[in-house]
N, C-alpha and C positions, 0 to 999 in steps of 0.2 A: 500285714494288710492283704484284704483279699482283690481281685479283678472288680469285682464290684463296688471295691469303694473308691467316694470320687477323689479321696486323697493319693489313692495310688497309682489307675489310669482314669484321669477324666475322662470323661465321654457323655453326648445330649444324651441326656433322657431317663442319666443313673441313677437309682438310687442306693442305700446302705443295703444288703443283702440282693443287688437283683443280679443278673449276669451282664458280661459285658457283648455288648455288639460290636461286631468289624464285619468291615466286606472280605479282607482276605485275612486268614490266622496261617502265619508260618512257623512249624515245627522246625527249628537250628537256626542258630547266628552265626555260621560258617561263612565260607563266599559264598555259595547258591545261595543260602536264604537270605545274606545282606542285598545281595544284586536284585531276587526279583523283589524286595521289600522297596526298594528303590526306586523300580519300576514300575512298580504296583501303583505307590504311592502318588508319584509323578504324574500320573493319570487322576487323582483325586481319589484315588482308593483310601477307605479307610481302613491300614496297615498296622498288625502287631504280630512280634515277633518273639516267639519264646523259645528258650534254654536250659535244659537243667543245669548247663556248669555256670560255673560261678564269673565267666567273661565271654564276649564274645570275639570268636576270630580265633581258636587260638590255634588251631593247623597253619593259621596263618602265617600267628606270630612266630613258630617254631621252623618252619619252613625256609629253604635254602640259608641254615645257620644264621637264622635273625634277620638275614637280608629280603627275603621274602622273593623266587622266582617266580612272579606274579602274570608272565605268559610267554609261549614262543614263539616268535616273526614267523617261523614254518611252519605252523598249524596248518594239518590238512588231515581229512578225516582217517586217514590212513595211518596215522599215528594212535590211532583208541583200537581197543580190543574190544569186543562185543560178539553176542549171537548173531547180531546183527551187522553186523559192518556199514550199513548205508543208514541206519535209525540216527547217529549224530547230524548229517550231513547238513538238515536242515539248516540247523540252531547255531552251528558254528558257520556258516554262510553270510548268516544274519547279523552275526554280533560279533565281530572279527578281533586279532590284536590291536590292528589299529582304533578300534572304537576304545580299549581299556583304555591304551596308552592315551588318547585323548584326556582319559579320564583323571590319569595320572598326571599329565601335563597342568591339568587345568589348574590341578591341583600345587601344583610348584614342585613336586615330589623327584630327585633326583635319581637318573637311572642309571643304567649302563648292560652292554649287549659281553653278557661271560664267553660263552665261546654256542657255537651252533643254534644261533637266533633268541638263547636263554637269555631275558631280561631279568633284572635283580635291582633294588634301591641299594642306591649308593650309600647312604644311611641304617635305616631299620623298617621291620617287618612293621611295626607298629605304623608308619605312617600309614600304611595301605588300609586297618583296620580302623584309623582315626579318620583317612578318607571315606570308607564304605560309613560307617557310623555318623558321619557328618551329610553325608547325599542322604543317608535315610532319615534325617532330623531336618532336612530342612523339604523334603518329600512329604514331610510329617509324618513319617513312621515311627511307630513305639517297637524299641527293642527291651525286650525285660528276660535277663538271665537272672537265674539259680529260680528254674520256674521247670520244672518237668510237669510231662502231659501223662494222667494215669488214667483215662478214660478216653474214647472216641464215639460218637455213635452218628448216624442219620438220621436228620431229621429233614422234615418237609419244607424246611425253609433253606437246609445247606447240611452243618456242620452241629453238633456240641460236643465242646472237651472241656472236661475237666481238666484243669491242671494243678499245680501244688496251690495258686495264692486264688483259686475261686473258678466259676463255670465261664466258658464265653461262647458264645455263637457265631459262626461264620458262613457268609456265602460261602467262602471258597477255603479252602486247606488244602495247602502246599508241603511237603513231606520233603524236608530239605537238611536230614536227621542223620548224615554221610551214612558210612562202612562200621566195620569192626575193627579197623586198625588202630592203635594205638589207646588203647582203652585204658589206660592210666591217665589219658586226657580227658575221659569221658566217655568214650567210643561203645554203643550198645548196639542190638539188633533190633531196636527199638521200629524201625522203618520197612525193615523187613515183614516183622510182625503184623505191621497195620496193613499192610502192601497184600498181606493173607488171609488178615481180619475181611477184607473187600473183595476178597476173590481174587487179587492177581497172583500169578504162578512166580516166586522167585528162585533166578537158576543158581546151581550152586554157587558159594562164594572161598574162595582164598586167599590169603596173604601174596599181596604180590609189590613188586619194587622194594626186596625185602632182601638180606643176603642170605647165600644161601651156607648149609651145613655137613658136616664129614664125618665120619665113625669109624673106628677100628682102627687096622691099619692105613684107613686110607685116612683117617686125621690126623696120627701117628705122624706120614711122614711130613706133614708140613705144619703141623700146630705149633713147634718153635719158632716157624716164620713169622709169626704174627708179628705184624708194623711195616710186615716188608709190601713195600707198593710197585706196580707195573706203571708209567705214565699211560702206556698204551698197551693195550690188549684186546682181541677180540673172542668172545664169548659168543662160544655156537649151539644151538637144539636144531638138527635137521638144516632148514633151509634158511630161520633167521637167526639172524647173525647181529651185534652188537658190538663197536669198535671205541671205546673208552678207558680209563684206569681201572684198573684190577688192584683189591687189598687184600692181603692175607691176614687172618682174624685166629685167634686162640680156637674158635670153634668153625672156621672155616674160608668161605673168602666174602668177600662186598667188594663194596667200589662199583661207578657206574656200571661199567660192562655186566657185570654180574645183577646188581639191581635190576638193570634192565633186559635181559635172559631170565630174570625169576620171574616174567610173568608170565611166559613161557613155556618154562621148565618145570613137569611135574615127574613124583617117583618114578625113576624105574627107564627115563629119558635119558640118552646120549648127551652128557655135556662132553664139548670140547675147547680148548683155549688155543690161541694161536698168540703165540708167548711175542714173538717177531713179525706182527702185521706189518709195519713197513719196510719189512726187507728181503732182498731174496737169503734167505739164511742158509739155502746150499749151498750159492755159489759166494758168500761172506765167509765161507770158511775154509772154502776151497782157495780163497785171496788171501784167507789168513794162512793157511799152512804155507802158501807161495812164501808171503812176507814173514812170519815169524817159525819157521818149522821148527827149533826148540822151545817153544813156548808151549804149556801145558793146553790141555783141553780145556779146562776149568778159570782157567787165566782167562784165555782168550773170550770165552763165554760172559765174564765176569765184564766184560768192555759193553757186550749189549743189553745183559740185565743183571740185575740186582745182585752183590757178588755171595751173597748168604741163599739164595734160590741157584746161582748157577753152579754154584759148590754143590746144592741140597741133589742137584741132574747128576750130578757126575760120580756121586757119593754111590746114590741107590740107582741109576741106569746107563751110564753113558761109560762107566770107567775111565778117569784119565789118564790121560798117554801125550807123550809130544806130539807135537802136532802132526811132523812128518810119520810117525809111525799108523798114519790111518791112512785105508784107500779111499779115490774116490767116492766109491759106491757106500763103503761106512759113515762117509762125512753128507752123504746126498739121501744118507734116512736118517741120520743126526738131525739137520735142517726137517725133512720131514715130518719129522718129528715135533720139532718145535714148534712147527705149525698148526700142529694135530693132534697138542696134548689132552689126554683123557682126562679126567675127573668123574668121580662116581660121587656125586652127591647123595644125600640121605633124606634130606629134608629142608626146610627153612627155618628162619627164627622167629617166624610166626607172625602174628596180628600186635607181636608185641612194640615188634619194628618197623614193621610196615610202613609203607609210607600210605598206601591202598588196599581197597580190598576190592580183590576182582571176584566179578559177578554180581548178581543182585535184582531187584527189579526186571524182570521180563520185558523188554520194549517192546513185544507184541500186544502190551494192554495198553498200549501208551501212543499218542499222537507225538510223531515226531516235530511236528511243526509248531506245539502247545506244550507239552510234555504233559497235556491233563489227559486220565486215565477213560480209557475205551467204555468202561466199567462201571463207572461212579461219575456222575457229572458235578464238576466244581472239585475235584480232588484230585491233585498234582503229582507229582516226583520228578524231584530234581537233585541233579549235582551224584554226587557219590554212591549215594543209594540205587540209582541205575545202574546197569549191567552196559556201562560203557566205562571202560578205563583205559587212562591215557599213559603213554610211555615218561619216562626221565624226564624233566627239563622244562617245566612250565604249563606242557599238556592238561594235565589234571584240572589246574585254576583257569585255563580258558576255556573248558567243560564246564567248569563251574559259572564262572564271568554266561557264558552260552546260554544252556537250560534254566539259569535263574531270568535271563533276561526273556526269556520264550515264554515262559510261565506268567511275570510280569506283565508283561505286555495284556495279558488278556484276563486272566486271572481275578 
């Protein structure tokens, strides 16, 4: 069935072969395009919303392992990366955690706070996409997946796209079409593309909240680690710093600390781990040789991490010895050490794992306050395809919840 027939979206005025009219056409049924289709709607907009895959939501549903961590209590704009640092500030002002969580509540939707303001259902990801799906049906939004958009142009009235099931016309088009990350879900450059079709400048983009990867000898010496996990670790580039679990991986490490250092972290950058964040580890070892002076180096090590890693230090750098046989000064760059361990990463595992993709959309073509384009009037960007990306932990989906709702509102 095509857009124009009235068996498949009604609408006044169609007929068999004609196109269809909306005031706003959103390209993605992710969070940004469900939100502002919501918003849109709710104002008496008349709202449709197309997808090439075959469901909508589904970064959704895939997201904090089915739980979905759908925003964090500490949103503050200080948490997104961008060219821009002050281009979010607006929109996340506006449309805060507590307005989702409202949204959430209203809904009956069970939650719970995981640890550093990260919300998650207590249940599954799906309730979140049965919520957004449910505010856009009763908004009266049309969302219509396994529908891609293979033409764009300007016309004097707004918008026409073609898309796979027939033409439509819109006042407004909203480009809510996320990243490159995880393109086994669907993930194209689809947004980018259009974003250049109209003049705007997009800044590079890479995989980022992604683990990162090791080569040579430097994979060598810890590729059998893999399984082995840090609860705690901090992961350093320069000045920022990220204090979370650390995993060791066949092809390198993950875990939050590291996910969240890779958006940071590019070839050729200083990584550093700090194996023993909370503890003084010079003077822990200096109370160990007090308390246990025949007890091995590697023993004792095995008390504060993981005993297949604290073997792995002592194998290849640390040599062990009983404990009394070390001086101060040996045991006081030991601990130093631990704090200030190197990593030569090589690279990452790409847009395959991503959870994001940093970069994208220029926010100097873009009203912070609208997210519609300096460039083209009535044509939007929102949510991921902006060159703002949020850290670990919920960030991302209250960017999204945010610029879909700024969009909405006026759109």
């Amino acid at each position: 069935m095509r857009l124009g027939d009235n068996a498949a979206l009604p609408h006044e005025g169609a007929g068999r072969g004609e196109c269809l009219k909306v005031d706003v056409l959103i390209v993605g049924a992710g969070a940004a395009g469900l939100m502002c289709a919501i918003a849109a709607g709710q104002r008496g907009r008349r709202v449709l919303v197309v997808d090439h895959a075959n469901k909508a939501g589904k970064k959704i549903l895939m997201s904090g392992g089915g739980r979905c961590n759908f925003t964090n209590l500490g949103t503050t704009p200080a948490n997104y990366l961008s060219a821009n640092p002050h281009f979010a500030k607006s929109a996340l002002a506006r449309y805060t955690p507590w307005d989702f969580i409202a949204l959430v509540e209203k809904h009956r939707i069970a939650y719970h706070e995981k640890e550093l303001g990260q919300l998650f259902c207590d249940d599954s990801s799906k309730q979140i996409v049965r919520m957004l799906l449910d505010e856009c049906a009763a908004a009266g939004a049309r969302v219509e997946t396994g529908c891609g958009v293979r033409r764009v142009r300007k016309t004097d009235e707004g918008f026409g796209v073609l898309t796979a099931q027939g033409e439509v016309h819109a006042e407004s088009l909203v480009v809510a079409s996320g990243g490159l990350s995880i393109p086994s879900m669907g993930a194209t450059g689809f947004g980018y593309e259009l974003a250049r079709q109209f003049g705007h400048a997009v800044l590079p983009t890479r995989a980022a909240l992604v683990p990162l990867t090791l080569s040579g000898k430097h994979q060598e010496r810890y590729q059998d680690l893999a399984g082995v996990a840090l609860p705690v670790a901090e992961a350093r580039v320069g000045r920022r710093g990220f204090r979370a679990g650390l995993l060791f991986t066949h092809r390198g490490l993950s875990g939050p600390s590291i996910l969240q250092i890779s958006s940071y972290w590019q070839p050729g950058d200083d990584l550093r781990l700090d194996l023993l964040p909370e503890t003084d580890a010079s003077g822990w070892l200096r109370g160990q040789r007090a308390a246990r002076p025949a007890a091995e180096l590697k023993t004792v090590l095995a008390d504060a991490l993981p005993k297949r890693l604290a073997h792995r230090l002592c194998e290849l750098w640390f040599q062990s010895r009983p404990m009394r046989q070390y001086r101060e000064a040996e045991l006081d760059d030991i601990g130093r050490q631990l704090h200030d361990w190197p990593i030569v990463a090589s690279g990452t595992e790409g847009y395959r794992t991503a959870e994001v993709t940093l970069g994208g959309v220029d926010t100097d073509g873009l009203s912070s306050g609208t997210m519609q384009s300096k460039l083209v009037p009535g044509l939007y960007f929102i949510g991921e395809v902006v060159d703002v990306t949020g850290w670990l932990g919920g960030y991302n989906f209250q960017w999204a919840w945010a610029s879909g709702q700024a969009a909405g509102a006026v759109a």
